[in-house]
Wavefront OBJ file of the C-alpha trace (Angstrom):
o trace
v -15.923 -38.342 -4.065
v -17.683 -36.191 -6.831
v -16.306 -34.466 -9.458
v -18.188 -31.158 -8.453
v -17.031 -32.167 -4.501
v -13.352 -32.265 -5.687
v -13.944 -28.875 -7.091
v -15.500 -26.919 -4.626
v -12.405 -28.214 -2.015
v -10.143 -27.254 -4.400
v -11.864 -23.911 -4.980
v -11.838 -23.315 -0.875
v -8.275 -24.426 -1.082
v -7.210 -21.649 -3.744
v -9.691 -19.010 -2.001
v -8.032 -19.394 1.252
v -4.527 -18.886 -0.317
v -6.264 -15.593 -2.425
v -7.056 -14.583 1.248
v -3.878 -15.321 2.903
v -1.865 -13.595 0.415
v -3.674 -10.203 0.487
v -3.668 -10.484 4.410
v 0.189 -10.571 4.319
v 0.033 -7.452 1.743
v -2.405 -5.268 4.130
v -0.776 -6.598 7.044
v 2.390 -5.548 5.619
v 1.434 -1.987 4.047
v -0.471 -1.012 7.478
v 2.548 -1.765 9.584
v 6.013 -0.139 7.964
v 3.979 1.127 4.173
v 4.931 4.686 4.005
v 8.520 3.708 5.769
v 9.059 1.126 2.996
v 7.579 3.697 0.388
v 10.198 6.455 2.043
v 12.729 3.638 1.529
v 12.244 2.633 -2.146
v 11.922 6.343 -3.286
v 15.085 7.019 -1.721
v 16.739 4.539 -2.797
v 15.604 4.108 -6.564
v 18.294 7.090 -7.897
v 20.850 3.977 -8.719
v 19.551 1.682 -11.219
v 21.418 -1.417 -9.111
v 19.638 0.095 -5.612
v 16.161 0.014 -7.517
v 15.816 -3.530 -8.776
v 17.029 -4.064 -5.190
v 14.613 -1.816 -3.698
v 11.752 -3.346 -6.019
v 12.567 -6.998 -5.251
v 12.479 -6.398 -1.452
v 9.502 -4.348 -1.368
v 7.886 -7.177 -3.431
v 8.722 -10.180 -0.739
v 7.224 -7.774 1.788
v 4.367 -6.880 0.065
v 3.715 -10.228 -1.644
v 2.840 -8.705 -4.567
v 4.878 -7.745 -7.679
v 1.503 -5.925 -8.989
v 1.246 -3.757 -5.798
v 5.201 -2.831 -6.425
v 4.097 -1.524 -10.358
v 1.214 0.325 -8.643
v 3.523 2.229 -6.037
v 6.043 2.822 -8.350
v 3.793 4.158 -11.425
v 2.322 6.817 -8.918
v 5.689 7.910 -8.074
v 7.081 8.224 -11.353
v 3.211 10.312 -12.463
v 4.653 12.344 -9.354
v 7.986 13.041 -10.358
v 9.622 11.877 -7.441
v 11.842 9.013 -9.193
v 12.449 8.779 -12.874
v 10.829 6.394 -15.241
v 13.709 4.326 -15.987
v 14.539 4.044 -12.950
v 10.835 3.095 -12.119
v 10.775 0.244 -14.541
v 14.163 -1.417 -12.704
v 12.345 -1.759 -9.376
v 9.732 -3.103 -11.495
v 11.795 -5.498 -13.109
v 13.044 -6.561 -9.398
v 9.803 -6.477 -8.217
v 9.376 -9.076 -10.485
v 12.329 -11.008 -9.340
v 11.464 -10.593 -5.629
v 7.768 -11.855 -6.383
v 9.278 -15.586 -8.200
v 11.715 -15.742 -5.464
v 8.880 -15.650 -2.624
v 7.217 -19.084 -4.737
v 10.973 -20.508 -4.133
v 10.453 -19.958 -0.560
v 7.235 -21.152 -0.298
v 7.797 -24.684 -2.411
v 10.375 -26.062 0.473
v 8.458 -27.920 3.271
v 7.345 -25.592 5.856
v 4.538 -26.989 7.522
v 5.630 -26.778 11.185
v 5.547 -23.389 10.507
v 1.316 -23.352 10.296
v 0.997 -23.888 13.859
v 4.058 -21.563 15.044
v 2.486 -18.519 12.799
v -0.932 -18.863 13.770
v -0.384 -18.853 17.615
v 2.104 -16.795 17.540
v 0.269 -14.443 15.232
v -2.977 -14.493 17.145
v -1.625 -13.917 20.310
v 0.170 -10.941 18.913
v -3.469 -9.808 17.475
v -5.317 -10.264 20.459
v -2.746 -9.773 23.140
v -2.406 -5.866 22.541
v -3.611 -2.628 21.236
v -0.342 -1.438 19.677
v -0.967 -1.090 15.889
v 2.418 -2.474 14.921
v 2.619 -5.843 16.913
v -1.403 -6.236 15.600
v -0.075 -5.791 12.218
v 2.709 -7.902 12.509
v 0.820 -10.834 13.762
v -1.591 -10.466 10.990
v 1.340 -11.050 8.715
v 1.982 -14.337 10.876
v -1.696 -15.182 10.293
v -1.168 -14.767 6.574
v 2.146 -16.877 6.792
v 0.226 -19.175 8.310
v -2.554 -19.688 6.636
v -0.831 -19.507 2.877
v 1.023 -22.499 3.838
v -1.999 -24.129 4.963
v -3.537 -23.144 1.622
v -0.606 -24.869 -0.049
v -1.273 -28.477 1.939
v -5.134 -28.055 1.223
v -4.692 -27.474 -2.553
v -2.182 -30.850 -2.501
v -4.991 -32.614 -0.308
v -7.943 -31.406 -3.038
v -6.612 -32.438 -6.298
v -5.372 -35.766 -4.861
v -8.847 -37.692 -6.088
v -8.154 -36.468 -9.324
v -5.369 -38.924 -9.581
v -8.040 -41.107 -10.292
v -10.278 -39.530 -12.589
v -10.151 -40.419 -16.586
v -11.236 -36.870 -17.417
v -7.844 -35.183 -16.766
v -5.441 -37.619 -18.484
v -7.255 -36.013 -21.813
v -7.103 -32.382 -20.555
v -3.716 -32.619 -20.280
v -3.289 -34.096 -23.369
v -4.755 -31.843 -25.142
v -2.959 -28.776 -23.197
v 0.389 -30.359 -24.175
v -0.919 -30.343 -27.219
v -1.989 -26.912 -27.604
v 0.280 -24.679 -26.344
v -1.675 -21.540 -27.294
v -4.415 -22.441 -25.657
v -2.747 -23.117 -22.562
v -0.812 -19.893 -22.600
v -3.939 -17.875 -22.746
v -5.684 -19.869 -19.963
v -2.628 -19.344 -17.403
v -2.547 -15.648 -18.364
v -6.677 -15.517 -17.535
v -6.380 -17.345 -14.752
v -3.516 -15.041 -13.371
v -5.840 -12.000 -13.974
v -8.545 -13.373 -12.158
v -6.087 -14.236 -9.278
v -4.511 -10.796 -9.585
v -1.324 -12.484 -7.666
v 1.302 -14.809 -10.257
v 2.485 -15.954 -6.593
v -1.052 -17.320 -6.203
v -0.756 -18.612 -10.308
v 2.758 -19.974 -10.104
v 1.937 -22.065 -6.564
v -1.133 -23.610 -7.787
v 0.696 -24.740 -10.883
v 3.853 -26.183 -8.453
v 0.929 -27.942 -6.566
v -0.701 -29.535 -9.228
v 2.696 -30.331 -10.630
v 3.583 -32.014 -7.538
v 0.781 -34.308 -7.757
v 2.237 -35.583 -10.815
v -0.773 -33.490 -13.337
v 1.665 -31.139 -15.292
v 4.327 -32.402 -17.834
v 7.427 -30.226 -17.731
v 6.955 -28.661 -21.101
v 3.279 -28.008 -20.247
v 4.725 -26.460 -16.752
v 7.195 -23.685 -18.969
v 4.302 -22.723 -21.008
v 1.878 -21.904 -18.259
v 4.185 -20.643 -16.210
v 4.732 -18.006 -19.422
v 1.427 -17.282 -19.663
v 1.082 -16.322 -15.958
v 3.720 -13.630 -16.596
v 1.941 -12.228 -19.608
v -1.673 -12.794 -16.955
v 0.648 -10.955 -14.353
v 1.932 -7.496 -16.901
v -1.316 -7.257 -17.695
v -3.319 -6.479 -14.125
v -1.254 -3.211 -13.126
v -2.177 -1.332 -16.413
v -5.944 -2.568 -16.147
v -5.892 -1.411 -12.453
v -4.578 1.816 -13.736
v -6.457 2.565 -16.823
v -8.513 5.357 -15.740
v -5.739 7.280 -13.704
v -3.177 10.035 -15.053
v -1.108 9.450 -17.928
v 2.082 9.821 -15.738
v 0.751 7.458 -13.556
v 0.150 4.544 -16.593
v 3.130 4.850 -17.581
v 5.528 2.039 -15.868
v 2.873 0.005 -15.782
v 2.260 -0.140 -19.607
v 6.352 -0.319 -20.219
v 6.066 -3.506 -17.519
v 3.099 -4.774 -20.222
v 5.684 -4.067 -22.801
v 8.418 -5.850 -21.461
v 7.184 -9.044 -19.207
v 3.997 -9.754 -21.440
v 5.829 -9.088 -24.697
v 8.629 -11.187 -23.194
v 6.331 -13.670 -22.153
v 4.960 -13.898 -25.937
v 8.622 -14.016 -27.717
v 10.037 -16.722 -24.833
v 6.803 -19.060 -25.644
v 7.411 -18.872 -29.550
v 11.125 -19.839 -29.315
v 10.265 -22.511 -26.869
v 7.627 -23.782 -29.538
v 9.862 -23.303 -32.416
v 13.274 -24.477 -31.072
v 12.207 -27.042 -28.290
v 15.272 -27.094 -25.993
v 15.587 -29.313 -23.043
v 14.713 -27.839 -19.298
v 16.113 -30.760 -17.692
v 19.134 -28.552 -16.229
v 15.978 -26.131 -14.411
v 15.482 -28.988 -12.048
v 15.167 -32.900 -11.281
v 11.340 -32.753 -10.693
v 8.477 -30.525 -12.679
v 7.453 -28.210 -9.732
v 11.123 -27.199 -9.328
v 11.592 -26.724 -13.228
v 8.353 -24.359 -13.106
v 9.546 -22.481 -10.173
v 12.934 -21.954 -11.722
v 11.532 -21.076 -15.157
v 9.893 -18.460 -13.652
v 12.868 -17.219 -11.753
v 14.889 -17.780 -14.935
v 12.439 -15.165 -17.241
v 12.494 -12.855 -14.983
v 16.209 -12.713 -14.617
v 16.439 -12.695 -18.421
v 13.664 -9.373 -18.645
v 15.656 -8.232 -16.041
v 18.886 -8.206 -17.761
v 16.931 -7.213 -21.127
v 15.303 -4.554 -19.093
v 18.441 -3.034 -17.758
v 20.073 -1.333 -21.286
v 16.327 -1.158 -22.668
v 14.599 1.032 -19.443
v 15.181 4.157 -21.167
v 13.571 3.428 -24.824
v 10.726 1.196 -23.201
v 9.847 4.561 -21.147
v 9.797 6.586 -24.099
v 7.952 4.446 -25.813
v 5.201 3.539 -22.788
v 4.831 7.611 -22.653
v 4.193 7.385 -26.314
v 1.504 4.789 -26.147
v -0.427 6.674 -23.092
v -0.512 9.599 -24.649
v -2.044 8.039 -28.049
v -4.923 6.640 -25.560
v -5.172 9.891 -23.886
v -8.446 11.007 -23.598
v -8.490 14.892 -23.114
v -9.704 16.318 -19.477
v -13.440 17.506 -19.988
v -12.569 20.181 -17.299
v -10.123 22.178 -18.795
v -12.523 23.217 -21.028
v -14.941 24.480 -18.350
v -14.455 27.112 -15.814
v -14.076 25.257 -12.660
v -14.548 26.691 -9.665
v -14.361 24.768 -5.872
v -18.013 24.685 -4.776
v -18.987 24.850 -1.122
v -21.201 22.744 0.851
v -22.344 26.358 3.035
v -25.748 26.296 1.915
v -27.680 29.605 3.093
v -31.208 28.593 2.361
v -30.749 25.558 4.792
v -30.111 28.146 8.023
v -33.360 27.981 8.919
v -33.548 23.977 9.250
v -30.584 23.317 11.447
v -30.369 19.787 11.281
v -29.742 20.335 6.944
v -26.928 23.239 7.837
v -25.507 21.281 10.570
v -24.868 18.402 7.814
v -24.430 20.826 4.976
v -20.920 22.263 8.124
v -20.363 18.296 8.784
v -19.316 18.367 4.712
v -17.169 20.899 4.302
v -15.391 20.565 7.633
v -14.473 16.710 6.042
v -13.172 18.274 3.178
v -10.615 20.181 5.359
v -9.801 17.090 7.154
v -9.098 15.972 2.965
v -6.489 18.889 2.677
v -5.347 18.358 5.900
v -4.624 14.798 5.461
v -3.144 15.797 2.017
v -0.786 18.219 3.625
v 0.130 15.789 6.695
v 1.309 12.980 3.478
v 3.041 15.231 1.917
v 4.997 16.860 4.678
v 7.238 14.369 5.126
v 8.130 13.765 1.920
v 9.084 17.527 2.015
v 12.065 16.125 4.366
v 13.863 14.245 1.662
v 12.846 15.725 -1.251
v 11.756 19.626 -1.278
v 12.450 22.533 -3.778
v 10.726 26.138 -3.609
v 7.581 24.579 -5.866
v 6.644 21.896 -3.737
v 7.180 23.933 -0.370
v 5.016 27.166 -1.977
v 1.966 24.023 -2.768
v 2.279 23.425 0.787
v 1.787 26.528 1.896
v -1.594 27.095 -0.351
v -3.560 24.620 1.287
v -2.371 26.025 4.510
v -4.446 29.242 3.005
v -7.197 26.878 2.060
v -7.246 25.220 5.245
v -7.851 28.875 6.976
v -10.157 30.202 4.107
v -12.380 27.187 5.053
v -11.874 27.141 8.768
v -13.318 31.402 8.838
v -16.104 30.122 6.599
v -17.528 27.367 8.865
v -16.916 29.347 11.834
v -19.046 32.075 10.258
v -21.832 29.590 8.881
v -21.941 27.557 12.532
v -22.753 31.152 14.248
v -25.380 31.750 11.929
v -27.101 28.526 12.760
v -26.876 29.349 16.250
v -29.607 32.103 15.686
v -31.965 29.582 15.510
v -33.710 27.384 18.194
v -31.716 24.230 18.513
v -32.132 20.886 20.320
v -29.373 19.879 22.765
v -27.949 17.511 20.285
v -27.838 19.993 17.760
v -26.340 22.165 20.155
v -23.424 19.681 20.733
v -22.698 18.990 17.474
v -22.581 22.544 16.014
v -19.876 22.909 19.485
v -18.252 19.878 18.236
v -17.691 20.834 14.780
v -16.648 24.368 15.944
v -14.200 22.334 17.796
v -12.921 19.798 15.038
v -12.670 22.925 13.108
v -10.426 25.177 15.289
v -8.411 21.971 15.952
v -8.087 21.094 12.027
v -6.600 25.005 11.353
v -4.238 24.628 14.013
v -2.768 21.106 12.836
v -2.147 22.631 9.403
v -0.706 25.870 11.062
v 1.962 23.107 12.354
v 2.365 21.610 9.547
v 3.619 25.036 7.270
v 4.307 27.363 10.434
v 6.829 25.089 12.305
v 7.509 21.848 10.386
v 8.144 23.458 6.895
v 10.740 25.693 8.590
v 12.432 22.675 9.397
v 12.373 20.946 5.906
v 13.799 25.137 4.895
v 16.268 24.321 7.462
v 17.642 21.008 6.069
v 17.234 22.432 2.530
v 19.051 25.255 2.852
v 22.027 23.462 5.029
v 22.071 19.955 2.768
v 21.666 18.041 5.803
v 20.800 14.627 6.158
v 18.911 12.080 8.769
v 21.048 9.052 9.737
v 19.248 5.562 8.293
v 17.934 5.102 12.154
v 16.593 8.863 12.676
v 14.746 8.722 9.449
v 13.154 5.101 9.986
v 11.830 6.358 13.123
v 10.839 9.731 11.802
v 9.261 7.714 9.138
v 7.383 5.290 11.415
v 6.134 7.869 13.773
v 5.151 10.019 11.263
v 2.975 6.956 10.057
v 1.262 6.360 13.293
v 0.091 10.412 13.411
v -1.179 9.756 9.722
v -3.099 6.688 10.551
v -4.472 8.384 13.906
v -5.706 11.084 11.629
v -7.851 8.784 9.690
v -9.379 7.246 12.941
v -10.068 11.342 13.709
v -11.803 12.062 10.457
v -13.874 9.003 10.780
v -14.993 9.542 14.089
v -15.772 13.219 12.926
v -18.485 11.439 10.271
v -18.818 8.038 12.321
v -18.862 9.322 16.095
v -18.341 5.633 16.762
v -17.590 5.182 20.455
v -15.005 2.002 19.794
v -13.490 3.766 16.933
v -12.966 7.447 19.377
v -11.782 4.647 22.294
v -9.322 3.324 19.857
v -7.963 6.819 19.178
v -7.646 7.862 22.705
v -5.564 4.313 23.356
v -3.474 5.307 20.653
v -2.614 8.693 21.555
v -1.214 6.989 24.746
v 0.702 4.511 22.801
v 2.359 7.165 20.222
v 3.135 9.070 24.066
v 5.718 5.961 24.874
v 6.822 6.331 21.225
v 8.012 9.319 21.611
v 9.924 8.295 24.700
v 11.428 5.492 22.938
v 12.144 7.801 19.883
v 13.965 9.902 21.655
v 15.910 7.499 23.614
v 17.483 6.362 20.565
v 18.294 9.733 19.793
v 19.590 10.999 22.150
v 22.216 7.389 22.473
v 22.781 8.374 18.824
v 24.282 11.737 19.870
v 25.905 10.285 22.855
v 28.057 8.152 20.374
v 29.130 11.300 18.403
v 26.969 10.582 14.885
v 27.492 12.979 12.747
v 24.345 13.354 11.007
v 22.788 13.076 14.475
v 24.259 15.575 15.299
v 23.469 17.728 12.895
v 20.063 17.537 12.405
v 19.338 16.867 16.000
v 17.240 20.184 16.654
v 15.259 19.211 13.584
v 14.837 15.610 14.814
v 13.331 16.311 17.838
v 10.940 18.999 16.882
v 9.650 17.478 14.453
v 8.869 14.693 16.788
v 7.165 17.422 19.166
v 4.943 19.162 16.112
v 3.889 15.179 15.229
v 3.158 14.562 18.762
v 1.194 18.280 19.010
v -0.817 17.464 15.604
v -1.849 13.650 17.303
v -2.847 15.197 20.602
v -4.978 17.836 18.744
v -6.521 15.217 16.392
v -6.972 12.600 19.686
v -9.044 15.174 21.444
v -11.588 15.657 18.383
v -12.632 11.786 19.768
v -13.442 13.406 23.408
v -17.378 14.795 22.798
v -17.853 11.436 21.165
v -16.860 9.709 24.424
v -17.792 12.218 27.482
v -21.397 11.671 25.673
v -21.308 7.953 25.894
v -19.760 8.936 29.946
v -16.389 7.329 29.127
v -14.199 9.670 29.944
v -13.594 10.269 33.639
v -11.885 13.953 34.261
v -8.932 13.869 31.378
v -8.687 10.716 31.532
v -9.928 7.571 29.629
v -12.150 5.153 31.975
v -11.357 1.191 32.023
v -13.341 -1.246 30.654
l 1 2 3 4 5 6 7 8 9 10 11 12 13 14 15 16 17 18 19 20 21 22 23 24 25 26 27 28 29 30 31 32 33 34 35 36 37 38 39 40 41 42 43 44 45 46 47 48 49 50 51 52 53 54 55 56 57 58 59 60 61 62 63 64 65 66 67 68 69 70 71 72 73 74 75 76 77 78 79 80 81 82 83 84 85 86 87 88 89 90 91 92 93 94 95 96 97 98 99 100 101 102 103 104 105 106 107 108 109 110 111 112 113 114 115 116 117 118 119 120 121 122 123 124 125 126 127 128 129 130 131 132 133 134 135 136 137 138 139 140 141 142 143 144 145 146 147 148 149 150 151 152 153 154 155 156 157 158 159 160 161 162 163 164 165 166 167 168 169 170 171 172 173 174 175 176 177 178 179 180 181 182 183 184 185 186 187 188 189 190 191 192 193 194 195 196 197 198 199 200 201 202 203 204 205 206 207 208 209 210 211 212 213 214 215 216 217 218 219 220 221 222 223 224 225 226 227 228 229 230 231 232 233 234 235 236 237 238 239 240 241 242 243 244 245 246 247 248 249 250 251 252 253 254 255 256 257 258 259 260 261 262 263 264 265 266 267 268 269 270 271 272 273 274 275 276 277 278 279 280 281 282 283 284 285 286 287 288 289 290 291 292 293 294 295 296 297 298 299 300 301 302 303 304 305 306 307 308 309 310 311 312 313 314 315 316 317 318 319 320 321 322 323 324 325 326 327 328 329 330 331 332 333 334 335 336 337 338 339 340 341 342 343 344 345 346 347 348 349 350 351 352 353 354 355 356 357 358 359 360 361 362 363 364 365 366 367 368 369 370 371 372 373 374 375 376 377 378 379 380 381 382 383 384 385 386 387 388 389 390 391 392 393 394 395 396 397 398 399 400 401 402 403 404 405 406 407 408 409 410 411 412 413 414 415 416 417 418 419 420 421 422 423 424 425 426 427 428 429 430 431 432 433 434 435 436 437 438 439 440 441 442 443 444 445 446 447 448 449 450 451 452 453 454 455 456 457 458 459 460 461 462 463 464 465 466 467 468 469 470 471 472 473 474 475 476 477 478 479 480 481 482 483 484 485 486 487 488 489 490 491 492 493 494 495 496 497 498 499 500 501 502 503 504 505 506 507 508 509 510 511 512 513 514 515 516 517 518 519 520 521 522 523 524 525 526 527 528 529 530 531 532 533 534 535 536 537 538 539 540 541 542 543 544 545 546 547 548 549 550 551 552 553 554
């Protein structure tokens, strides 16, 4: 076999684990992301609970870089502070080395088990969360596979006389080396994806154990770099954990390599073979920035701040008068198909503030003060501002001739319209009375009401998005897909409730208490998912599947 045939296998090999590895992420982040995001930030106000919170969220999400991401926006936000944003970093990290432990022991049986049991569970159903969850068996799956194809693809270079005197001059250049692990990490964007391929090649006997330590350093400096690159254009408060993550792991990374150079100390006690000693190096570090981390979190904040707001560049709108501009273009009134696109934008930038105000609802429910609940309320008065305006500016097209799909679409966006004001009169008319209500009495959900508030609330937001889309889209499949899921979010709510109501049966306290609150906000999620489902219904009764109210078979 060919050098260049060797290659390209081995280049399949590493693409299909790239691939596997961000289908567990989006598997993961589609499926339980905003209750895992409700999780960490509740969670991350005890410095022990939030390198907890960050090393779980990381083996979920397979991805230490995605953990930095979340976290940086929260801390921009407010919602946690920055120290205790760079601990779940720091056991974000840990989580992220511990998921290459798991993945080193001998799991192949479990290829075939995840991939049939994963794509029966994506094929077998329309429910969002037992798709998602078999696309995370998929992913399993197919990173393991990735693993054996990797070992299969660099076996032929056993042979070759080539990489004897690459290594050697690696292991002899430890600089070099280093810097090529951190690259190659940074193309990756995953260290999991780094620190495997190097226990892989290792395993085939093609990495000396001193060589191993040093690359496995550079992928951590490769790995603290990708989060503030990702993030280099956003808000300073947003930049902020991930430059103190820089700061610590990559500076870490730097200091560990030049006392490893300098003093030379045996790494026989980090394992009998060299893929073990890499994968417990790497555990190691991170344990050690972790401990560093934990007096330091404070200063390395204050100094990440400092550094962002050195490379601050100023905003080139606060110098200008901004004003919002509409999309309600007069002169286009007398071609209706222009004004009927010229409506079609601005009623999508409602469904933007609705959306905006649906997100941030819920995190009203565990963390509100008068500010945040008055912002809430504005949009509301945007959201009606707009609503009057299109109304206003879809009458004035009527004046003119239309055609009969013009006609439909200026009653359809009417419609989406009217439906879009009444979702965000929900939102700050009942269920911002209830986040008053818990406010104001310092209740709180029990861990089982809030998961499911959590994960219903999740389903309404993600039906939204289907909405809006089939607003721009009018896709049939897409509106079908809506209608099926307003059905399934129907036997949600049965189930919710269920497990309330067994809840209060058994005398919980906190169920108890914020039972009222509990089930209407169920109700006003429910009402805002039934209003959004129906914007899908002119797509559909024009393609004749609908039959009466309800949805015909296949």
């Amino acid at each position: 076999m060919t050098g260049s045939v060797v290659l390209l296998h081995l280049a399949g090999a590493v693409a299909l684990m790239l691939f596997a590895t961000r289908m567990v992420k989006t598997g993961v982040e589609r499926a339980y992301g905003d209750v895992l995001r409700h999780r960490l930030r509740a969670t991350m106000r005890n410095p022990i609970m939030a390198v907890l919170a960050g090393c779980g969220l990381a083996i979920a999400l397979q991805s230490s870089t995605a953990v930095t991401l979340l976290v940086g926006s929260f801390a921009g936000a407010g919602i946690v502070s920055g120290a205790a944003g760079q601990l779940a970093v720091r056991g974000a990290e840990i989580g992220s080395a511990l998921v290459v432990k798991l993945l080193t022991f001998d799991l192949t049986l479990l290829v075939p088990l995840c991939l049939i049991a994963g794509t029966v569970m994506f094929m077998a159903t329309e429910r969002r969360d037992w798709r998602q969850l078999g696309r995370i068996l998929i992913g399993i799956g197919l990173l393991i596979l990735s693993l054996e194809m990797i070992g299969q693809a660099s076996e032929p270079l056993r042979q070759s006389s080539l990489m004897p005197l690459i290594i050697s001059y690696f292991s002899g250049d430890f600089v070099t080396a280093y810097l090529l692990a951190a690259l190659v990490t940074w193309l990756f964007h995953s260290s999991i994806a780094a620190v495997l391929l190097l226990v892989t090649l290792a395993g085939r006997g093609f990495i000396p154990p001193e060589l191993g330590i040093v690359l496995v350093l550079g992928v951590n400096l490769g790995s603290s770099v990708i989060a503030p690159l990702l993030t280099r254009n956003a808000d300073p408060g947003i930049r902020v954990v991930p430059i103190g993550n820089l700061l610590m792991r990559g500076m870490g990374s730097l200091v560990m390599l030049i006392l490893f150079m300098t003093v030379k100390p045996p790494i026989g006690f980090l394992g009998a073979t060299v893929p073990d000693q890499i994968v417990n190096a790497h555990i190691l570090f991170n344990v050690v920035i972790l401990l560093a981390g934990l007096p330091l979190a404070g200063l390395v904040y204050r100094v990440s701040e400092k550094i962002v707001a050195v490379g601050a560049k100023p905003d080139p709108a606060a110098a200008l008068d901004v004003i919002e501009l509409s999309a309600l273009n007069d002169s286009a009134l007398d071609t209706p198909s222009q004004a009927l696109a010229n409506a079609t934008r601005e009623v999508v930038r409602v469904c933007e503030t609705v959306e905006i105000m649906l997100k941030r609802i819920i995190e009203l429910y565990e963390d509100a003060d008068s500010d945040k609940i008055k912002a809430l309320a504005t949009l509301d008065d945007r959201v009606d501002n707009k609503h009057a305006a299109i109304k206003l500016y879809l009458a004035k097209i009527t004046r003119n001739p239309l055609t009969e799909d013009e006609a439909l679409r200026c009653q359809e966006l009417i419609g989406a319209c009217v439906k879009l004001e009444q979702v965000g009169d929900i939102i700050v008319r009942n269920m911002l009375v209830h986040v008053k209500k818990k406010l104001d009495r310092g209740l709180e959900f029990t861990p089982e009401g809030w998961r499911e508030l959590c994960a219903f609330h999740a389903s309404v937001l993600a039906n939204a998005r289907l909405a809006f889309n089939v607003l721009v889209s009018r896709d049939p499949e897409t509106a079908r897909q809506l209608v099926l899921e307003k059905d399934l979010l129907r036997e949600r709510e049965k189930e919710t409730s269920a497990s309330h109501f067994v809840r209060l049966r058994d005398g919980t306290t906190k169920s108890v208490e914020t039972s009222s609150i509990h089930l209407d906000t169920i109700r006003d999620l429910k009402q805002i998912n039934s209003l959004l489902a129906s914007m899908a219904y002119p797509v559909l009764e024009e393609r004749g599947l609908l039959g009466g109210s309800r949805l015909k078979a296949s």
